[in-house]
N, C-alpha and C positions, 0 to 999 in steps of 0.2 A: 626860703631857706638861704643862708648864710654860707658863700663858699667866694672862697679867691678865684672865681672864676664867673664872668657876665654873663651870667645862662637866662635864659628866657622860658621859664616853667611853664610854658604852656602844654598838657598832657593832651592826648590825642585820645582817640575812642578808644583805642585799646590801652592805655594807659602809660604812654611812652611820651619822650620828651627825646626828642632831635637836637643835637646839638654840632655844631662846627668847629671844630679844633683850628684856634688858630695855630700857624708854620712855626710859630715861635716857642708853641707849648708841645714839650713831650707829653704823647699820647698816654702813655704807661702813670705817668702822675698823677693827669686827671681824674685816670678808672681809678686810680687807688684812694684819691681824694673822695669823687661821687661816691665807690661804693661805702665809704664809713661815713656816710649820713644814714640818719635813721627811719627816713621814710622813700629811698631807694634800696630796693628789690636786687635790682642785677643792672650792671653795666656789660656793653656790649659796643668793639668800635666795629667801622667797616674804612677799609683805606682806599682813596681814589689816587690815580697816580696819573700823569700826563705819559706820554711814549718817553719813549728814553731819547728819541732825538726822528726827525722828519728825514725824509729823503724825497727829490725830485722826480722819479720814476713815477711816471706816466698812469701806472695800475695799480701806484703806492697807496690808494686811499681807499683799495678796494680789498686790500690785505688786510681783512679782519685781524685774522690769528695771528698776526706781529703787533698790535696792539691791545687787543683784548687777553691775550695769554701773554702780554710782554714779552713775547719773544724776539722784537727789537732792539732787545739788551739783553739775551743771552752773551753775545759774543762780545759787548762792552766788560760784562761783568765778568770774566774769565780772565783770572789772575795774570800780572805779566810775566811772573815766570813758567805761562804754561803758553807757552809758543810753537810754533812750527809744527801744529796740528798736522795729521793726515789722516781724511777721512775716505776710507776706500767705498768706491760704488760698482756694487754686483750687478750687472745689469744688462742690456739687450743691446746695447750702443750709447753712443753719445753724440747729436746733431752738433759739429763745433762751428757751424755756420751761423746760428744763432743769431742775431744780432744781438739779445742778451746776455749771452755768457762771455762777453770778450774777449773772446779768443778771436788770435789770426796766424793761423800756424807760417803764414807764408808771407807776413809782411815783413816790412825791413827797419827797425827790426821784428821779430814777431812778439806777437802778445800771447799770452795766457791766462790771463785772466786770473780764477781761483783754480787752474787744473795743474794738478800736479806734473812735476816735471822730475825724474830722472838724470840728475845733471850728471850720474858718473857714464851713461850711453852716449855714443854721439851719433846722433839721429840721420837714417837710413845709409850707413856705410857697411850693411849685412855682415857687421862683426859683434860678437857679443862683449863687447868692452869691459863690463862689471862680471865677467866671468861666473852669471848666476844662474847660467842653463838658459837664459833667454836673447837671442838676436835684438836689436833694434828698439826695445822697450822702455823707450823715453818718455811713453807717455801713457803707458800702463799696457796691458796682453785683453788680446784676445783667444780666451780659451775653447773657442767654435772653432778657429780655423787656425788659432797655436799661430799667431801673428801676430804682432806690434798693430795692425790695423783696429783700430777702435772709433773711426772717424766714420759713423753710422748715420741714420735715417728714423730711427724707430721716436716716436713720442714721449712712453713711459720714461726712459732712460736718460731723453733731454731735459723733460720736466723736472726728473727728482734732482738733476744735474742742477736746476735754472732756482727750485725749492731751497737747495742748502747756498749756490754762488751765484746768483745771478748776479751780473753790472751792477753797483749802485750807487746812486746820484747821479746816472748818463741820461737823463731827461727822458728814455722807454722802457716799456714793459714795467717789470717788478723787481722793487729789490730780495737781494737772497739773505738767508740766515746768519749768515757772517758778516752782514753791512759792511763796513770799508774795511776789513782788516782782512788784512794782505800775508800773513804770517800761518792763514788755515788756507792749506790743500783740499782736492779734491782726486782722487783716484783711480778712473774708471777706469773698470774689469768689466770684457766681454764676454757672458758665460752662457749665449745663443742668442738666438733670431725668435722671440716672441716664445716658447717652450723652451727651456733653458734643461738638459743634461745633468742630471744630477752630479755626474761625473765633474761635467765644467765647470759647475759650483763648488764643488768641495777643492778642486785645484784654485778657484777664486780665492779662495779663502786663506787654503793655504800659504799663496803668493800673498795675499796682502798682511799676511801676521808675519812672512818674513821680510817684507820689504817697508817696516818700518810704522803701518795704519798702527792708528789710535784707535778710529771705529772703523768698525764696517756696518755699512746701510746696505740691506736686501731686504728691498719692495715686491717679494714676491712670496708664493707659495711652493711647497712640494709636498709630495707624495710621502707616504707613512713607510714605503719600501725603500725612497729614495734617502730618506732620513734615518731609518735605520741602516744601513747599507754603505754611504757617501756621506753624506754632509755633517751626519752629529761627530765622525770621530774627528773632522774638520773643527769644529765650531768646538769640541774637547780643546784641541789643539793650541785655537785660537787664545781662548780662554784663560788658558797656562801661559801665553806671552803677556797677559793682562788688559786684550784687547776688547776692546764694550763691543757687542754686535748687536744691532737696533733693527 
C-alpha cells in the first residue's frame, strides 16, 4: 500500500500492523491518513511518554505512581497564574522532624519546607495577632487540644504530609507531589490522636475554608452519625467557598 508514510505491513496473527510514530509527525494525521485506505479496518494509537523530569531522592525510582500515572507533572502542568496553592491537611499530627519534609522550625534561619505559614501571627508571643479567634497559629491549630501545637508523632499524618511535600532533589527518601514548586502550601490541622472527634473535624474544615485552603485532604473515615450531625454541614460550608475536598 501506497501512503506518505514508511510503514512496514507486516500483519500479526491477529491481523494488526505496529507502527512507530515518528516526534516529527502529528499522530492525528497519520490515523486520518491510515484510516482512508481501503484495506485498513480501524486505526487505533497508544502514547508512551518519558517522566516529566527525574529527581535525585533516594526512593525516587521506587515511586511507581509519579511515573506511571504521571503524576510527576501534575504540579509542572498547573498554569502560572494559579499560585500560592493552599492545600489544608485534616489529620492526627505532623512529624516535622522528618528529615524529609524540610522543615526546621528552630534553625537560623528556619526552614519550612512546603508547610504553610501564617505570616500575619507571630509565632509563640500568646497573642492572637490576626484577630481570628485563634492564639499563636502560625502554623496551622490543633483542634484536640484548641492549640497552635501541631508538631506530633503519629505516621499517617507525616506520611500524607511527606505524599503531597516531601524535600525534592535533597539526595533521601522520596520526592513529594509538588516537586520543586515552592508556591504550593501545606496546611496541617490537628483534629485528634488516631480516632479523630467528629466535632474537631468539622471545626478542621471550617478553619481551613476560612483561612484561605484550596483543598482540603482527609485521609480518613467517619461515622454515618458523625456525618450527618458534624462534618457534612462543614463540608456544605466548604463547598460554598469553592473549596475541592479530596
Amino acid at each position: 500500500l501506497a501512503t506518505p508514510f514508511n510503514i512496514d505491513w507486516k500483519v500479526d496473527e491477529l491481523g494488526f500492523v505496529n507502527y512507530h510514530v515518528p516526534s516529527t509527525v502529528l499522530i492525528e494525521n497519520i490515523k486520518d491518513s491510515l484510516s482512508r485506505l481501503p484495506n485498513v479496518l480501524n486505526v487505533s494509537y497508544t502514547t508512551y511518554a518519558k517522566p516529566a523530569t527525574t529527581y535525585n531522592d533516594s526512593l525516587y525510582s521506587e515511586q511507581w505512581y509519579l511515573t506511571n500515572y504521571r503524576f510527576d507533572s501534575l504540579a509542572t502542568a498547573v498554569p502560572a497564574s494559579h499560585k500560592d496553592i493552599i492545600i489544608a491537611l485534616i489529620e492526627g499530627g505532623v512529624d516535622f522532624n522528618h528529615p524529609d519534609l524540610g522543615v526546621s522550625l528552630y534553625g537560623n534561619p528556619p526552614q519550612y519546607g512546603a508547610l504553610y505559614v501564617n505570616t500575619n501571627e507571630i509565632p509563640n508571643n500568646n497573642v492572637d495577632d490576626d484577630s481570628d479567634g485563634y492564639v499563636d497559629n502560625y502554623l496551622g491549630w490543633n483542634f484536640y487540644t484548641n492549640s497552635g501545637i501541631i508538631d506530633q508523632i503519629p505516621a499517617h499524618g507525616t506520611q500524607v504530609f511527606g505524599l503531597i511535600g516531601a524535600k525534592t532533589n535533597n539526595l533521601i527518601g522520596t520526592a513529594g507531589l509538588i516537586g520543586t514548586r515552592n508556591d504550593i502550601k501545606i496546611m496541617p490541622l490537628c483534629a485528634g490522636p488516631g480516632i479523630m472527634p467528629g466535632s474537631c473535624i468539622k471545626d478542621a474544615i471550617r478553619y481551613a475554608a476560612n483561612h484561605g485552603a484550596n483543598i482540603i485532604n482527609m485521609s480518613f473515615t467517619v461515622s454515618a452519625s458523625d456525618w450527618v450531625d458534624y462534618i457534612r454541614c462543614a463540608v456544605d460550608y466548604a463547598k460554598s467557598k469553592g473549596v475541592l475536598m479530596v
